[in-house]
C-alpha positions in Angstrom: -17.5 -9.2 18.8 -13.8 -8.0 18.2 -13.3 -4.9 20.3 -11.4 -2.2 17.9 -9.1 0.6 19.0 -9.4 4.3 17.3 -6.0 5.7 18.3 -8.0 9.3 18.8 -9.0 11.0 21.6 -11.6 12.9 18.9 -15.4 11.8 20.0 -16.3 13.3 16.1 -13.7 11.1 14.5 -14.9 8.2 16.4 -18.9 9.2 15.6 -17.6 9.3 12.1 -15.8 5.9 12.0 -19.0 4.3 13.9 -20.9 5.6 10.7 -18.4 4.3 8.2 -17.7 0.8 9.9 -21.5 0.2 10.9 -22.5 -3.0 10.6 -19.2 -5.2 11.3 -19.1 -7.2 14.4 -17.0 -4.7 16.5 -17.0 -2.5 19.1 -15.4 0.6 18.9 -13.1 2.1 21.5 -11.0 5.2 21.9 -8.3 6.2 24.0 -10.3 8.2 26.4 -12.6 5.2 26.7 -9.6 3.3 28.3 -8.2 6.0 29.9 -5.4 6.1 28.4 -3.6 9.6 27.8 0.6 8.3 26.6 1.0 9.7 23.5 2.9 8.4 20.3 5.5 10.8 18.6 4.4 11.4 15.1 7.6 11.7 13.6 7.4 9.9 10.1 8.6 11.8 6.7 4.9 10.2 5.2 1.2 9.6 6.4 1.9 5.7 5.9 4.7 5.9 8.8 2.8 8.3 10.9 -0.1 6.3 10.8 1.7 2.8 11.3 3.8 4.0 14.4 0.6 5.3 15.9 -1.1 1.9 15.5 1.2 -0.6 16.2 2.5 1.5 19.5 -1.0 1.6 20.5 -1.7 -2.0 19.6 1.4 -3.4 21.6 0.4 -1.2 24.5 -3.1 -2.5 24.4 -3.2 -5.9 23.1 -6.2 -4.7 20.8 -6.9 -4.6 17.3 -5.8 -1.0 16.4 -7.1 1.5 13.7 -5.2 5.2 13.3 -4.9 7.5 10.6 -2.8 10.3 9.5 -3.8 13.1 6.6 -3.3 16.6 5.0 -3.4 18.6 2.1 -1.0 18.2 -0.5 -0.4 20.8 -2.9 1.3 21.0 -6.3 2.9 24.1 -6.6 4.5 23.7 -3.2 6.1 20.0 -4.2 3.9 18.4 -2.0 3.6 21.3 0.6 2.4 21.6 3.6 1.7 17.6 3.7 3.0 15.4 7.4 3.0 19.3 8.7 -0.7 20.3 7.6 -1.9 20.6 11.0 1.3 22.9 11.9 1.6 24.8 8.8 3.2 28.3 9.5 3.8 27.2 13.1 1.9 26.3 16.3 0.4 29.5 16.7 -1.6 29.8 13.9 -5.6 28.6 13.8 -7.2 27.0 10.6 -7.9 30.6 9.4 -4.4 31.6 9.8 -2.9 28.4 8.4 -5.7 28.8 4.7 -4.5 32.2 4.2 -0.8 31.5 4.5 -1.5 29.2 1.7 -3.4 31.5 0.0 -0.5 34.0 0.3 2.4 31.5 -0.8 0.4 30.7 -3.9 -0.6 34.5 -5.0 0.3 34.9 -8.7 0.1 30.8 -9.4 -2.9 30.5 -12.3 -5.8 27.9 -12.0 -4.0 25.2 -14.2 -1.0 25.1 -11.6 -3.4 25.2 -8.3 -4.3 21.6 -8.6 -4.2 19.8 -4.6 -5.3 16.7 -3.2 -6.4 15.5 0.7 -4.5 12.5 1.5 -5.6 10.2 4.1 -3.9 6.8 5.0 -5.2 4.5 7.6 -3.0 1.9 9.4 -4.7 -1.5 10.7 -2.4 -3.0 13.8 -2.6 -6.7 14.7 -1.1 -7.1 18.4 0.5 -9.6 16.8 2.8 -7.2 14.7 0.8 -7.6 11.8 0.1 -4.1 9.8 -2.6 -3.5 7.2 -2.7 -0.1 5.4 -5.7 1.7 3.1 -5.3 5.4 1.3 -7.7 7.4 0.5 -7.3 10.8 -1.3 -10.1 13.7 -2.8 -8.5 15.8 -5.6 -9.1 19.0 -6.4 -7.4 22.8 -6.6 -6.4 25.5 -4.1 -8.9 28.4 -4.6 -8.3 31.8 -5.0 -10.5 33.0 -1.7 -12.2 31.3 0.8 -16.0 30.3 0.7 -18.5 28.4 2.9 -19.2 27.5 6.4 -18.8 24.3 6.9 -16.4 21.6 7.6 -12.6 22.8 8.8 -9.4 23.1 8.0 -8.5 23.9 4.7 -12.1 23.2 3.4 -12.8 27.0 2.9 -10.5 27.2 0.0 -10.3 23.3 -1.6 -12.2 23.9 -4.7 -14.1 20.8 -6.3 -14.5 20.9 -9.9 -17.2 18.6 -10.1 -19.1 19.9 -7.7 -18.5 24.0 -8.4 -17.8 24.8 -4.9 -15.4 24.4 -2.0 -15.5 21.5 0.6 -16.6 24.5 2.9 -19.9 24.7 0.7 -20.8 21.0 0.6 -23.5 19.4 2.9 -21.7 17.0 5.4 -23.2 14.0 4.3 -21.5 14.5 0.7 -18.1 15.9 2.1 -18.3 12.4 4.0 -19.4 10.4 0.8 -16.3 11.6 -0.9 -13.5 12.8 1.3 -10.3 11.5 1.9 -10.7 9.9 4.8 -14.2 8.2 3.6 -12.2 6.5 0.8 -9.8 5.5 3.1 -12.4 4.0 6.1 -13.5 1.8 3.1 -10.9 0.6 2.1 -10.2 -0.2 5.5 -13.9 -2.1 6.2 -13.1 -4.4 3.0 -9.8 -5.9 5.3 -11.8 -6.2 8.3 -14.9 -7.9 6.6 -12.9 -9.9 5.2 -10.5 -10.6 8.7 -13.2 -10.7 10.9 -14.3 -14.4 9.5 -10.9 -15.4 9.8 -7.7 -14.4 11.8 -9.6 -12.3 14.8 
């Protein structure tokens, strides 16, 4: 059994990746699980160089097999906007709720047609060995006009689904993790280890 690294400290993400990698020979490990608490600067323009410089620092430091991803929102109207600065949109002080309706505010006046968004998710694979594999994953849809539902975080209360006539916020979990960014990503990311795991590991 290959013993895989989760560059997270997050117990959910790694519940979530034990769900989406279930049934490959490995054992999955975080960074609390080996104590370790260095941090790598996530300083890329792009997810791809976020999520590569977390991996391979973390898979030189450890000398283990390494999987980390980096995601957001990316929204037409803003050229991209709030993208590698999701998480810090409108500065460090704001919450989830704060950081929605700053969106909300920055597109009043923008009709439907010109709403359109996307969650982006890319996942790096790290080979000690200096190897890099990388997977993407992205869930389109369009930036609501107000928030609705309970669930899920983030951005979900206002990331409308067409095909679904709702917001991620009003989806069951078990669908938001069938199609979400980061679920198209993860398998993706399966298919190279399946197909690794018989061979180079």
């Amino acid at each position: 059994m290959v013993r895989l690294l989760l560059a997270t400290h997050n117990k959910g993400k790694k519940a979530e990746y034990a769900e989406l990698l279930q049934g490959l020979d490995v054992e999955l490990v975080t960074l609390a699980d080996l104590g370790i608490t260095a941090t790598i600067s996530e300083d890329g323009k792009t997810f791809a160089e976020n999520a590569r410089l977390k991996a391979s620092g973390y898979a030189r430091a450890t000398g283990l097999l390494t999987l980390a991803d980096d995601s957001g929102l990316e929204v037409s109207a803003l050229q991209g906007a709030p993208g590698v600065y999701t998480a810090r949109y409108g500065g460090e002080g704001l919450g989830d709720e704060g950081r929605y309706r700053l969106l909300l505010h920055e597109l009043q006046g923008v009709p439907d047609e010109r709403r359109t968004a996307r969650f982006r998710c890319v996942i790096a694979l790290a080979w000690p060995s200096g190897r890099i594999e990388l997977t993407e994953g992205t869930c389109e849809g369009r930036i609501a006009h107000e928030p609705r539902g309970e669930h899920g975080f983030g951005y979900d209360p206002v990331f409308y689904l067409e095909e679904y006539g709702c917001t991620m916020a009003e989806l069951p979990a078990e669908v938001k993790n069938r199609i979400s960014h980061r679920a198209r990503a993860a398998v993706a990311a399966r298919e190279v280890l399946q197909r690794e795991l018989g061979s180079t590991l």
